[in-house]
PyMOL Python script that loads the backbone (N, CA, C, O; Angstrom):
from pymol import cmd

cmd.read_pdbstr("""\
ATOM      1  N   UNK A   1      -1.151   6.444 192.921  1.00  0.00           N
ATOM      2  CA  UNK A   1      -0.002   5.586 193.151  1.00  0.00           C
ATOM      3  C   UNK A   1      -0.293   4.713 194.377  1.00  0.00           C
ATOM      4  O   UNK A   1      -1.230   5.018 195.114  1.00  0.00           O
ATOM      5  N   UNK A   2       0.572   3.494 194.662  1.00  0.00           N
ATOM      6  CA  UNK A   2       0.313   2.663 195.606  1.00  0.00           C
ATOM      7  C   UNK A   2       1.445   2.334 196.215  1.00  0.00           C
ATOM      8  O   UNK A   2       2.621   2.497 195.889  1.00  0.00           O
ATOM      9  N   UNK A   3       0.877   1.791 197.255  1.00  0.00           N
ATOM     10  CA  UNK A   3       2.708   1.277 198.507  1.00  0.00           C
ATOM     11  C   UNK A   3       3.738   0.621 197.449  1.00  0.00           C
ATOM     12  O   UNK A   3       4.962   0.744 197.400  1.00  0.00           O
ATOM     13  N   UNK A   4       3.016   0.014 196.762  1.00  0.00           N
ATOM     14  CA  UNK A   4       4.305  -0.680 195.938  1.00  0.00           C
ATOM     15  C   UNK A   4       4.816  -0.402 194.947  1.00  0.00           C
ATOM     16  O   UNK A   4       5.601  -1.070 194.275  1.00  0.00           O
ATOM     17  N   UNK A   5       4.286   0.926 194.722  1.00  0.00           N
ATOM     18  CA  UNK A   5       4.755   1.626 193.393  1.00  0.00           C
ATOM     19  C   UNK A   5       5.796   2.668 194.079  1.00  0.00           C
ATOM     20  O   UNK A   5       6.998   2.894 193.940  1.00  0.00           O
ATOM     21  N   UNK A   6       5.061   3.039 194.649  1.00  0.00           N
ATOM     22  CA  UNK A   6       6.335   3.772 195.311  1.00  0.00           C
ATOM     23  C   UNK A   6       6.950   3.842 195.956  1.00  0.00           C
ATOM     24  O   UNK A   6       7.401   4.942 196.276  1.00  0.00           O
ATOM     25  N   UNK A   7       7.476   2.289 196.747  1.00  0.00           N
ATOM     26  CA  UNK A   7       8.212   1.786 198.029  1.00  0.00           C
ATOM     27  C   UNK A   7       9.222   0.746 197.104  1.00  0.00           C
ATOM     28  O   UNK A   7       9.048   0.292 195.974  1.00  0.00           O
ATOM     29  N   UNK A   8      10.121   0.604 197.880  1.00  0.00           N
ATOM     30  CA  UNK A   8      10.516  -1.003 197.926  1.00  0.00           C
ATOM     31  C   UNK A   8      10.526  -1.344 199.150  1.00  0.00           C
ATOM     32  O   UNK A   8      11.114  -0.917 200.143  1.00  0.00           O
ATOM     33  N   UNK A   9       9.486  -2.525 198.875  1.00  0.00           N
ATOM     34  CA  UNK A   9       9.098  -3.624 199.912  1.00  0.00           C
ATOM     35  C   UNK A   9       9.963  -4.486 200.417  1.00  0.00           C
ATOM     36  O   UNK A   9      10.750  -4.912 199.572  1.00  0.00           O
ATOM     37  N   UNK A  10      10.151  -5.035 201.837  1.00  0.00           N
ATOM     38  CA  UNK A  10      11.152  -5.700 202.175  1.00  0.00           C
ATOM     39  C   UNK A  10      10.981  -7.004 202.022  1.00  0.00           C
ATOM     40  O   UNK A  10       9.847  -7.434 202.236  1.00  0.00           O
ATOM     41  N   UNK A  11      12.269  -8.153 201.535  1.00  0.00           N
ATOM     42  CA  UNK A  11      11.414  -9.073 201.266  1.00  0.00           C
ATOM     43  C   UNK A  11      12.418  -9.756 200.097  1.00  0.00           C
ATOM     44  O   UNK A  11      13.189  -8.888 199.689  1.00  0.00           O
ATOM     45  N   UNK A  12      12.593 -10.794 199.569  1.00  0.00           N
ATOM     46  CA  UNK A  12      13.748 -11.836 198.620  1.00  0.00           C
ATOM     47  C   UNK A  12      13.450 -10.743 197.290  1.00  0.00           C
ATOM     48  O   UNK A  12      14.432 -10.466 196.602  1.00  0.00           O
ATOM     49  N   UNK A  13      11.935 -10.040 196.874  1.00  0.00           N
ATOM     50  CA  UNK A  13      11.330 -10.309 196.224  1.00  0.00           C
ATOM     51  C   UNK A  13      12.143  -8.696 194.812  1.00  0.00           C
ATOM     52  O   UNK A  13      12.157  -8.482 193.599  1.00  0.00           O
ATOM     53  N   UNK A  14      12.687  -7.981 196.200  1.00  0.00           N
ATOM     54  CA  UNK A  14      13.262  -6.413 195.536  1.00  0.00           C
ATOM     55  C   UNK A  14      12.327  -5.774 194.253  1.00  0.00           C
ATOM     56  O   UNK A  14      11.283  -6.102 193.688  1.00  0.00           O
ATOM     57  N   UNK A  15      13.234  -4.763 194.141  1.00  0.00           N
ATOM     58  CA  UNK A  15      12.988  -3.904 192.845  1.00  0.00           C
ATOM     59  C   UNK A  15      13.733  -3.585 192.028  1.00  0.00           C
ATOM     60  O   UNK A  15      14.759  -2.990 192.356  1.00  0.00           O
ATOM     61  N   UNK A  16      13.455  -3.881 190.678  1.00  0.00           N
ATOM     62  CA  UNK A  16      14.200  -4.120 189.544  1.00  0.00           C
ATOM     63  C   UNK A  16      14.299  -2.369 189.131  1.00  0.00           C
ATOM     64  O   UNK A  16      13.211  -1.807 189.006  1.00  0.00           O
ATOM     65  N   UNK A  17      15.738  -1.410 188.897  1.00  0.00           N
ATOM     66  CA  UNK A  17      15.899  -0.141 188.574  1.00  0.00           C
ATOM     67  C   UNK A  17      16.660  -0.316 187.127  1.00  0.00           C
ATOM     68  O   UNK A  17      17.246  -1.336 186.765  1.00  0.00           O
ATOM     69  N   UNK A  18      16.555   0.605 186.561  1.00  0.00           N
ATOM     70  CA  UNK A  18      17.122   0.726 184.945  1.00  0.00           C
ATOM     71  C   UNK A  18      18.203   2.075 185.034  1.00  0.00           C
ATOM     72  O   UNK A  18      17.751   3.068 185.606  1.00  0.00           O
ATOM     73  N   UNK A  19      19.451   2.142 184.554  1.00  0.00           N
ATOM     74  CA  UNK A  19      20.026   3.519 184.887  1.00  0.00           C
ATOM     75  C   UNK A  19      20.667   3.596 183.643  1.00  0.00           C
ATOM     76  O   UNK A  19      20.512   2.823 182.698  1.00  0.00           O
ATOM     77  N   UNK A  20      21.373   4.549 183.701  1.00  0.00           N
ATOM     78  CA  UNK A  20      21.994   5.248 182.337  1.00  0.00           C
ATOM     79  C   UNK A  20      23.588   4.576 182.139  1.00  0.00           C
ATOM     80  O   UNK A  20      24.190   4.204 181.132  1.00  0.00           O
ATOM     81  N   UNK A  21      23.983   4.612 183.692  1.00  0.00           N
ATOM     82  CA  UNK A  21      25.130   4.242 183.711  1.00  0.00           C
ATOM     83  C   UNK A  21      25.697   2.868 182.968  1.00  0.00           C
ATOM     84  O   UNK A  21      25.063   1.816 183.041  1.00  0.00           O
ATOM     85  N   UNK A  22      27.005   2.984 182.216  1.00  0.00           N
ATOM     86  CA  UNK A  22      27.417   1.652 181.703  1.00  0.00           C
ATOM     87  C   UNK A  22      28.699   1.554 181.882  1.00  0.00           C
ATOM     88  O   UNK A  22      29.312   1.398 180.826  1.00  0.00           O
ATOM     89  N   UNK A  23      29.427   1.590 182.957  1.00  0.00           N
ATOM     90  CA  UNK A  23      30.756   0.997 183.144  1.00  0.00           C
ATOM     91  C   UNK A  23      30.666   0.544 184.740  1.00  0.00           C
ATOM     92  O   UNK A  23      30.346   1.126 185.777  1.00  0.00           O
ATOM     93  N   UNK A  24      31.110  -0.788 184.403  1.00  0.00           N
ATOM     94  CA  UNK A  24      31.154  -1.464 186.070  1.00  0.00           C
ATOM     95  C   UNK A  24      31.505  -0.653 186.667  1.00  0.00           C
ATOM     96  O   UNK A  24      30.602  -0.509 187.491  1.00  0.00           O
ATOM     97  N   UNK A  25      32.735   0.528 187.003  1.00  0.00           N
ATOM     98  CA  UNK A  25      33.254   1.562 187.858  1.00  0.00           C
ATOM     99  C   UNK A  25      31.713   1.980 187.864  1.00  0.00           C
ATOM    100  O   UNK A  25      31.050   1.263 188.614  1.00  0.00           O
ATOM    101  N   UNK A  26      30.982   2.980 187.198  1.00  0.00           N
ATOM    102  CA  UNK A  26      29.939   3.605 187.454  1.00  0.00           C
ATOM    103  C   UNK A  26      28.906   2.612 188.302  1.00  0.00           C
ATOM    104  O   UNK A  26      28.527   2.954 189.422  1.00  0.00           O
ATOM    105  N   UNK A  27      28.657   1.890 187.952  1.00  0.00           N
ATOM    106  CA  UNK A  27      27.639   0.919 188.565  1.00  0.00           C
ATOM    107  C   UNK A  27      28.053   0.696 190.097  1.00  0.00           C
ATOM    108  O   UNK A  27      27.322   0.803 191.081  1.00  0.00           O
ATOM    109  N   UNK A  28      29.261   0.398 190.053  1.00  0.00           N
ATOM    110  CA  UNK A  28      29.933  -0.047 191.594  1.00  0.00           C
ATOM    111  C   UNK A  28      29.317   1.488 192.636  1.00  0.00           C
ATOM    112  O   UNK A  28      28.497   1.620 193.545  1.00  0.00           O
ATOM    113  N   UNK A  29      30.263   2.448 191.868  1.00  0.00           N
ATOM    114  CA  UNK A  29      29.774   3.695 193.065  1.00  0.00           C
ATOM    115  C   UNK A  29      27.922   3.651 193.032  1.00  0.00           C
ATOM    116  O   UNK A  29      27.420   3.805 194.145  1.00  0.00           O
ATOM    117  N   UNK A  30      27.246   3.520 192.233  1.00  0.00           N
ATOM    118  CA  UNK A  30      25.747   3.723 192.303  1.00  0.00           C
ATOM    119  C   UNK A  30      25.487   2.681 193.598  1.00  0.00           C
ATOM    120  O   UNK A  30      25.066   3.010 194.707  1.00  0.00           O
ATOM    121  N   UNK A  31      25.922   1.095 193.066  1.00  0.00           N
ATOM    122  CA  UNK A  31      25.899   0.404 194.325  1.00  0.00           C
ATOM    123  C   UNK A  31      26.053   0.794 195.657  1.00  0.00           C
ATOM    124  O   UNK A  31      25.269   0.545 196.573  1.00  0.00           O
ATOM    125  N   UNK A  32      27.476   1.641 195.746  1.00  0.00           N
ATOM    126  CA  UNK A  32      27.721   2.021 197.855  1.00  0.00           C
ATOM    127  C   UNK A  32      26.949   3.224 197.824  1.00  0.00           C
ATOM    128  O   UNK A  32      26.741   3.838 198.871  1.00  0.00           O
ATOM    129  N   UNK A  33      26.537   3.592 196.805  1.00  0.00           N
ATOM    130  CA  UNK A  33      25.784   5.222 197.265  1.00  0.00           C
ATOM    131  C   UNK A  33      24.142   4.771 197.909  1.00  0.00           C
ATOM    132  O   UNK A  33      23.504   5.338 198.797  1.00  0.00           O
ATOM    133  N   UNK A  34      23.872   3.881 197.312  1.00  0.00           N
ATOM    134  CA  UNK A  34      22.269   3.220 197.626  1.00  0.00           C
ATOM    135  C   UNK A  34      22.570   2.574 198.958  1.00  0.00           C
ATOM    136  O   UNK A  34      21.984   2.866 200.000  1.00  0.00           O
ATOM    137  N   UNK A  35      23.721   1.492 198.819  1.00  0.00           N
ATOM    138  CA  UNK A  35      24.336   0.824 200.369  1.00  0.00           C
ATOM    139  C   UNK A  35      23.971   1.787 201.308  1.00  0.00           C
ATOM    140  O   UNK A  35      23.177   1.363 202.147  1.00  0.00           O
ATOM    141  N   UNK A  36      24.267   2.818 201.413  1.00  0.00           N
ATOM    142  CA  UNK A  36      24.429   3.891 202.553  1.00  0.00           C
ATOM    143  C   UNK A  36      22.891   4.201 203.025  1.00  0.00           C
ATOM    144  O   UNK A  36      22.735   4.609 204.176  1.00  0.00           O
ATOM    145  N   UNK A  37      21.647   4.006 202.104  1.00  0.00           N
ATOM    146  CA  UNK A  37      20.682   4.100 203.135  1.00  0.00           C
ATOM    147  C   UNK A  37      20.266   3.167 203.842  1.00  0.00           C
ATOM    148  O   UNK A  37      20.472   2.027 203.426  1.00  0.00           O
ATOM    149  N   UNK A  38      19.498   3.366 205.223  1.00  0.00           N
ATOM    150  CA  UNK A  38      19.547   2.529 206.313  1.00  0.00           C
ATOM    151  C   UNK A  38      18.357   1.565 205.574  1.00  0.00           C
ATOM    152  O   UNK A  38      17.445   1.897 204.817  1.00  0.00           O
ATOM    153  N   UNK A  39      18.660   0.523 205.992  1.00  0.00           N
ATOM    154  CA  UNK A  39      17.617  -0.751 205.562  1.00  0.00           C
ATOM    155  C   UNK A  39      18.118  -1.126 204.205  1.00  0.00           C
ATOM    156  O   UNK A  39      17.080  -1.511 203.667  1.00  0.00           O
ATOM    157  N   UNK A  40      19.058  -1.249 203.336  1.00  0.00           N
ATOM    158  CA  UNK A  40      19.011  -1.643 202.241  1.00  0.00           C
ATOM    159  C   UNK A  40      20.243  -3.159 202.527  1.00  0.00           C
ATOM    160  O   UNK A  40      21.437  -3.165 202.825  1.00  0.00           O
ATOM    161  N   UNK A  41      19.436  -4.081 202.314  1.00  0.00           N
ATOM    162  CA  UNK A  41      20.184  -5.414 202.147  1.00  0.00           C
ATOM    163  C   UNK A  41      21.508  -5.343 201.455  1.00  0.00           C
ATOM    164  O   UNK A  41      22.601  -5.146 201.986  1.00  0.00           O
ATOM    165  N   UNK A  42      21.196  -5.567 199.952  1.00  0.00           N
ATOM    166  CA  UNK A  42      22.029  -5.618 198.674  1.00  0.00           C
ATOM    167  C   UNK A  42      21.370  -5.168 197.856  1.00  0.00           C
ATOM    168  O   UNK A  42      20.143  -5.076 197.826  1.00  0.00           O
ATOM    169  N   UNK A  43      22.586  -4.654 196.674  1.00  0.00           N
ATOM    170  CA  UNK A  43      22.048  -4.231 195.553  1.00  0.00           C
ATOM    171  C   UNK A  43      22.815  -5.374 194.521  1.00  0.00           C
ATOM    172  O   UNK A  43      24.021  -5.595 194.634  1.00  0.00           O
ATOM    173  N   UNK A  44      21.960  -6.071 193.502  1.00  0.00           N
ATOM    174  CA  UNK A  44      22.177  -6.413 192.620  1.00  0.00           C
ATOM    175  C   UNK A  44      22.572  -6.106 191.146  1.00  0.00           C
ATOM    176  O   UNK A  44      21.664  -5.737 190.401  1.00  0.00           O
ATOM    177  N   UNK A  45      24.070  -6.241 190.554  1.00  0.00           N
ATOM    178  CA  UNK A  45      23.986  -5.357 189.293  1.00  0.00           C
ATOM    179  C   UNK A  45      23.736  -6.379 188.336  1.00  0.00           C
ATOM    180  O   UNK A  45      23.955  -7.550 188.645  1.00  0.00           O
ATOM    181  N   UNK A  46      23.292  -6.069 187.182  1.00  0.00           N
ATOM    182  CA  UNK A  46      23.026  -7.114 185.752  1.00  0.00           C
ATOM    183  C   UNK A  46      23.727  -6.589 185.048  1.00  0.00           C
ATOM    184  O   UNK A  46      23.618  -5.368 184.946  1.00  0.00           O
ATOM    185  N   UNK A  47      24.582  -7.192 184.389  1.00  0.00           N
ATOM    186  CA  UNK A  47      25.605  -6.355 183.562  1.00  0.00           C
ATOM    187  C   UNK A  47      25.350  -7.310 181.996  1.00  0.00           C
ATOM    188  O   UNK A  47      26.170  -7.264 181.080  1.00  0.00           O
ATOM    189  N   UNK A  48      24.280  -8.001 181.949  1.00  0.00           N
ATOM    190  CA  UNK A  48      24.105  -8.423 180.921  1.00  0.00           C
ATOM    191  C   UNK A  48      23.395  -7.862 180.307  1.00  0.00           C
ATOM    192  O   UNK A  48      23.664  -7.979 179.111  1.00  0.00           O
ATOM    193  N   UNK A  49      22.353  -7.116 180.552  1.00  0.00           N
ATOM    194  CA  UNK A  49      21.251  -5.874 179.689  1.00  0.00           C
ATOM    195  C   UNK A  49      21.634  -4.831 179.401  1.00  0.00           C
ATOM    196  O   UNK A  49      22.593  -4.261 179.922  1.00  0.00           O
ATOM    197  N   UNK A  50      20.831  -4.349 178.381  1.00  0.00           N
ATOM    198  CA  UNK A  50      21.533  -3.172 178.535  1.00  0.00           C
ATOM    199  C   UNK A  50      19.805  -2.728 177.904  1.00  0.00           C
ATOM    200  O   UNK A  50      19.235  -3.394 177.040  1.00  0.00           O
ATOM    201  N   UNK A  51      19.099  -1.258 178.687  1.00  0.00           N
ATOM    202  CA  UNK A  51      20.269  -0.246 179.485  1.00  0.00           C
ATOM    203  C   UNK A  51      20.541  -0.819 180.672  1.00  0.00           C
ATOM    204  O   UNK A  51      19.496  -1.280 181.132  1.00  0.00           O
ATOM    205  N   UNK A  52      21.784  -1.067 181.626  1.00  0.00           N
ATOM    206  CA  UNK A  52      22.086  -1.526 182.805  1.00  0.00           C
ATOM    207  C   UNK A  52      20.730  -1.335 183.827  1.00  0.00           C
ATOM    208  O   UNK A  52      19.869  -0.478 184.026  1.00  0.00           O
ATOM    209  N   UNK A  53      21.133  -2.814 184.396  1.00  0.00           N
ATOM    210  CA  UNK A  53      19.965  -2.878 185.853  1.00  0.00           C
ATOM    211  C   UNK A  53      20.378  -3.615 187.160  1.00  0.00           C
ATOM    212  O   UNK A  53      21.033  -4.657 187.200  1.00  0.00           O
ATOM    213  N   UNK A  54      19.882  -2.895 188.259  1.00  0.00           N
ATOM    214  CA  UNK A  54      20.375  -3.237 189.252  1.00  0.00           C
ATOM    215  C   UNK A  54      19.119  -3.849 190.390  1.00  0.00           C
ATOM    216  O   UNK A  54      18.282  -2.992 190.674  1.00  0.00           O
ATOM    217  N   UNK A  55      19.007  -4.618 190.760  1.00  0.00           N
ATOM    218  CA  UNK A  55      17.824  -4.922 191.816  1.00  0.00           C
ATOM    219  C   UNK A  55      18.262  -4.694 193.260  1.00  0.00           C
ATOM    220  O   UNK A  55      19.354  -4.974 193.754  1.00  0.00           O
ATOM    221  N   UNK A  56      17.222  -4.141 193.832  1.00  0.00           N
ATOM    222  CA  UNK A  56      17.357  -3.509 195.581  1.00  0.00           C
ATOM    223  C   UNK A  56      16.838  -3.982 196.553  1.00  0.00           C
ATOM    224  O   UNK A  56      15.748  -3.505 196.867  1.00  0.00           O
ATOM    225  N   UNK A  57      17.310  -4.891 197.245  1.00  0.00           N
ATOM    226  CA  UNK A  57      16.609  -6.067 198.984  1.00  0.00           C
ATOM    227  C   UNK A  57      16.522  -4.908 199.579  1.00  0.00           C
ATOM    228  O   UNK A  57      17.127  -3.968 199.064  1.00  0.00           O
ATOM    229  N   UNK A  58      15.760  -4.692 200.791  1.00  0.00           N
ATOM    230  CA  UNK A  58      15.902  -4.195 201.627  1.00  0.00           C
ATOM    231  C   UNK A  58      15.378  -4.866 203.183  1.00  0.00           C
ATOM    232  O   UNK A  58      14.992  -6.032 203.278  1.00  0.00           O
ATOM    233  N   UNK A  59      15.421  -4.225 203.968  1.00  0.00           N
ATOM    234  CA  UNK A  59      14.926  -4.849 205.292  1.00  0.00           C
ATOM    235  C   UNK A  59      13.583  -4.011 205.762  1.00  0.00           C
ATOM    236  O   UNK A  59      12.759  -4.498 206.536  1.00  0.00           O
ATOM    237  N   UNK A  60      13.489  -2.921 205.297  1.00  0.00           N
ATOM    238  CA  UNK A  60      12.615  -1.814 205.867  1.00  0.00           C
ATOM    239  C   UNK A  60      11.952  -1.184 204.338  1.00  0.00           C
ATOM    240  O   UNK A  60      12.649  -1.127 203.326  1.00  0.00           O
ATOM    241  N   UNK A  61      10.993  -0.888 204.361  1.00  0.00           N
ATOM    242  CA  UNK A  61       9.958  -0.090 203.437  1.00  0.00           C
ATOM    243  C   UNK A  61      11.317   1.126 203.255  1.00  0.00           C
ATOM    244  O   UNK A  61      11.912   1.667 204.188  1.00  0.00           O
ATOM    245  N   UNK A  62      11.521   1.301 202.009  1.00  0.00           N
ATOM    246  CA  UNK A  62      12.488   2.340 201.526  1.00  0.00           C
ATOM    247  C   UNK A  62      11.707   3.046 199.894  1.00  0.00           C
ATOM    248  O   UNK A  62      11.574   2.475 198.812  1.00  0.00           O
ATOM    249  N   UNK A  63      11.322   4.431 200.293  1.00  0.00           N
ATOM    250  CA  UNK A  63      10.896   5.127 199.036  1.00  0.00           C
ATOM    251  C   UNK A  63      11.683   4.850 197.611  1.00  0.00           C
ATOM    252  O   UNK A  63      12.782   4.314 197.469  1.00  0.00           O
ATOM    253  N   UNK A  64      10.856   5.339 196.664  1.00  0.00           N
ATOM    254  CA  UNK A  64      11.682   5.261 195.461  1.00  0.00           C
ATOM    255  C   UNK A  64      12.478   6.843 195.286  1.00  0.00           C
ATOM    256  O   UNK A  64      13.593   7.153 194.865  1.00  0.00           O
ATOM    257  N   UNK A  65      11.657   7.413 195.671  1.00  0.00           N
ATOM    258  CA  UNK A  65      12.672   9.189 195.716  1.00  0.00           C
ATOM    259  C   UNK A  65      13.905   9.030 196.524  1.00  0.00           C
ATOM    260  O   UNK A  65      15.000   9.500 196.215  1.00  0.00           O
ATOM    261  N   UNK A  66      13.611   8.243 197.715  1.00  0.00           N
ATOM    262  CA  UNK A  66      15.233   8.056 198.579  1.00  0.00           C
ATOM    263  C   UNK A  66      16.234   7.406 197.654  1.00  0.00           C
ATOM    264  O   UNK A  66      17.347   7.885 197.874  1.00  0.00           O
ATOM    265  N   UNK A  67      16.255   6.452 196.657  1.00  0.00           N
ATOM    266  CA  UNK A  67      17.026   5.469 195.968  1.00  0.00           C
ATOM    267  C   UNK A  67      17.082   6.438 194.891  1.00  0.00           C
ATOM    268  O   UNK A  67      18.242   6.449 194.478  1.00  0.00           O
ATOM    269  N   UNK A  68      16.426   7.182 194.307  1.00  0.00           N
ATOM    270  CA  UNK A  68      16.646   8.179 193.173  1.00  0.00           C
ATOM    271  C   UNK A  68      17.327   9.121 193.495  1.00  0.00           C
ATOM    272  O   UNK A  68      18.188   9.511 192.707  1.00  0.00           O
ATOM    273  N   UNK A  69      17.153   9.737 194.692  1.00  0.00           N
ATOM    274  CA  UNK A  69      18.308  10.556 194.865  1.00  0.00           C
ATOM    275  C   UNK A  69      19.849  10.471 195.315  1.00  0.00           C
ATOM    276  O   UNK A  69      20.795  11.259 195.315  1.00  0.00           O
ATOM    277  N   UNK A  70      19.667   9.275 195.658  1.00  0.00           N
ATOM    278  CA  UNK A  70      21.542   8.741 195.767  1.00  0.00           C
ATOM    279  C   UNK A  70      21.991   8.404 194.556  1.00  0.00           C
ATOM    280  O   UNK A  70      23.210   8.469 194.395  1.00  0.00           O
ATOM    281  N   UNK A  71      21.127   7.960 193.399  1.00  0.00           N
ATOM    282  CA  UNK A  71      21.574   7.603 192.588  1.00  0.00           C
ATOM    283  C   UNK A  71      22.422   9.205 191.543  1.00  0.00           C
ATOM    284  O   UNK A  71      23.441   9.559 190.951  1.00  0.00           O
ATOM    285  N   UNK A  72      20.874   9.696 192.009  1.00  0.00           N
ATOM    286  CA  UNK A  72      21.426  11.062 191.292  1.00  0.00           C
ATOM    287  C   UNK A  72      22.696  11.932 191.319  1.00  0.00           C
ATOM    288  O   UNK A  72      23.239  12.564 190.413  1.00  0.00           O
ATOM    289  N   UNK A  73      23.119  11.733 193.055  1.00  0.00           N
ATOM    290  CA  UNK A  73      24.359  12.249 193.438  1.00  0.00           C
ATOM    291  C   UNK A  73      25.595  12.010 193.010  1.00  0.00           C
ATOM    292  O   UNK A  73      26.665  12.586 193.208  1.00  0.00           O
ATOM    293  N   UNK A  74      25.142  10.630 192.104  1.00  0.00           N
ATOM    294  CA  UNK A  74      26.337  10.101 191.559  1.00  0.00           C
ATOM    295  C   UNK A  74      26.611  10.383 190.171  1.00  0.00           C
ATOM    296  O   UNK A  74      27.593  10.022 189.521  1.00  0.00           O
ATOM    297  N   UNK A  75      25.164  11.394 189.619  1.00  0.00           N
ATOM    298  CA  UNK A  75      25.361  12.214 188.082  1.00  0.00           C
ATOM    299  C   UNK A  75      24.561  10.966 187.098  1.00  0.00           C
ATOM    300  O   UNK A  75      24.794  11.112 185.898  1.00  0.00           O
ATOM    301  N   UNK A  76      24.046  10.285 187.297  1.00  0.00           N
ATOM    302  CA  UNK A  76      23.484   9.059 187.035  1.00  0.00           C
ATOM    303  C   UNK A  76      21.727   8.842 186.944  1.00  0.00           C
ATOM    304  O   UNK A  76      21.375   9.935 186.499  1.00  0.00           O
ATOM    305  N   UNK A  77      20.855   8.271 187.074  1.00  0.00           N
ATOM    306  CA  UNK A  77      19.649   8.282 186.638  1.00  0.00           C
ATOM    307  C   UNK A  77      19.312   6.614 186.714  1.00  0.00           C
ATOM    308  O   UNK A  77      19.887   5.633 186.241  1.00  0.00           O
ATOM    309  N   UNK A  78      17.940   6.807 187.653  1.00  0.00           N
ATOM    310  CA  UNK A  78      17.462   5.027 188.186  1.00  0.00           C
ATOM    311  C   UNK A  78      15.824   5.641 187.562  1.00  0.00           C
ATOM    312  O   UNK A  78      15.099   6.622 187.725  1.00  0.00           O
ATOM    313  N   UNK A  79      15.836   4.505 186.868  1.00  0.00           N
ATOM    314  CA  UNK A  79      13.904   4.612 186.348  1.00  0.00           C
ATOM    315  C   UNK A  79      13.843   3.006 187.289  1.00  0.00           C
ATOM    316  O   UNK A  79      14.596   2.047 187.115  1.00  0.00           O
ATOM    317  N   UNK A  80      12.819   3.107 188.190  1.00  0.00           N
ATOM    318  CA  UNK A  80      12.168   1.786 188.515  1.00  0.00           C
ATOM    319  C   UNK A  80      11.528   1.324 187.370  1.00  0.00           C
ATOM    320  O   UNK A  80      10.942   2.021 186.541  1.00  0.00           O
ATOM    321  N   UNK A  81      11.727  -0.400 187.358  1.00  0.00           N
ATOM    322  CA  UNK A  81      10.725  -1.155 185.824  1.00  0.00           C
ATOM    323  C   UNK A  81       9.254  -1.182 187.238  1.00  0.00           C
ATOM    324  O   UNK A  81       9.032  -0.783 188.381  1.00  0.00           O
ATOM    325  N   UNK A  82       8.505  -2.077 185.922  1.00  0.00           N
ATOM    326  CA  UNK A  82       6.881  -1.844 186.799  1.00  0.00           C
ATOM    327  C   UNK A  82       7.122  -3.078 187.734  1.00  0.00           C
ATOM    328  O   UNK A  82       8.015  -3.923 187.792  1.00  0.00           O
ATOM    329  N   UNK A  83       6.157  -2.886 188.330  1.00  0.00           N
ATOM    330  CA  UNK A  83       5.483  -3.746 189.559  1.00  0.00           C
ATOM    331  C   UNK A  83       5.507  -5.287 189.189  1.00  0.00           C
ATOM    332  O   UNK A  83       5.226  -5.569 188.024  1.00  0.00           O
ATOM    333  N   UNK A  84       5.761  -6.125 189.909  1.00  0.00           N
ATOM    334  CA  UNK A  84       5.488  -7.554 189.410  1.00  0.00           C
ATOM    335  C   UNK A  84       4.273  -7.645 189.465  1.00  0.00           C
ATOM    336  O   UNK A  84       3.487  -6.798 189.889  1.00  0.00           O
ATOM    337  N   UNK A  85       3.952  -9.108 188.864  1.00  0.00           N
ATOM    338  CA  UNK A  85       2.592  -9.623 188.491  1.00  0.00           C
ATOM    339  C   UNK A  85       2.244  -9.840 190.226  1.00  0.00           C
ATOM    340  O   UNK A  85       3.176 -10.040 191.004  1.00  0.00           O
ATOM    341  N   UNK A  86       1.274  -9.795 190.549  1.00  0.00           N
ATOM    342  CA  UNK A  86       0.626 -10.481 191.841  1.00  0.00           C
ATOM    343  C   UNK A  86      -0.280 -11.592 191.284  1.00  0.00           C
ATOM    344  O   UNK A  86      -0.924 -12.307 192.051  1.00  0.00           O
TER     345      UNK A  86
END
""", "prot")
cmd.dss("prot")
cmd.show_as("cartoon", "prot")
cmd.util.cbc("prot")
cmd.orient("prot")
């Protein structure tokens, strides 16, 4: 694995997550539960795909296990999509 597979990098550029959840209520709490770790900009929801996706700014190098497990707390499930093209 590599920094960018398993980070989100800080930067316009985020990371695109896929979750189970499908009701704006659900999505919203996934949103402030991720809010709450330190360094996270915004979270973006797409409510036009489905399965639902949310993209993650941050300010600081933030793991993907840290963002998986808030998500989890919320009974919910985040698969990161792959890596962009470089």
């Amino acid at each position: 694995m590599s920094l960018i597979n398993e980070n989100v990098i800080p930067g316009n550029h985020g990371k695109v997550f896929s979750t189970n959840a499908k009701s704006i209520h659900d999505l919203e709490k996934i949103r402030a539960k991720i809010l709450e770790l330190k360094g996270v900009k915004n979270v973006l929801l797409d409510l036009e795909v489905f399965p639902r996706e949310f993209t993650i700014h941050t300010s600081k190098l933030i793991t993907i296990n840290e963002i998986e497990e808030k998500v989890l707390a919320t009974g919910f499930h985040a698969i990161q999509k792959n890596a962009f093209e470089l």
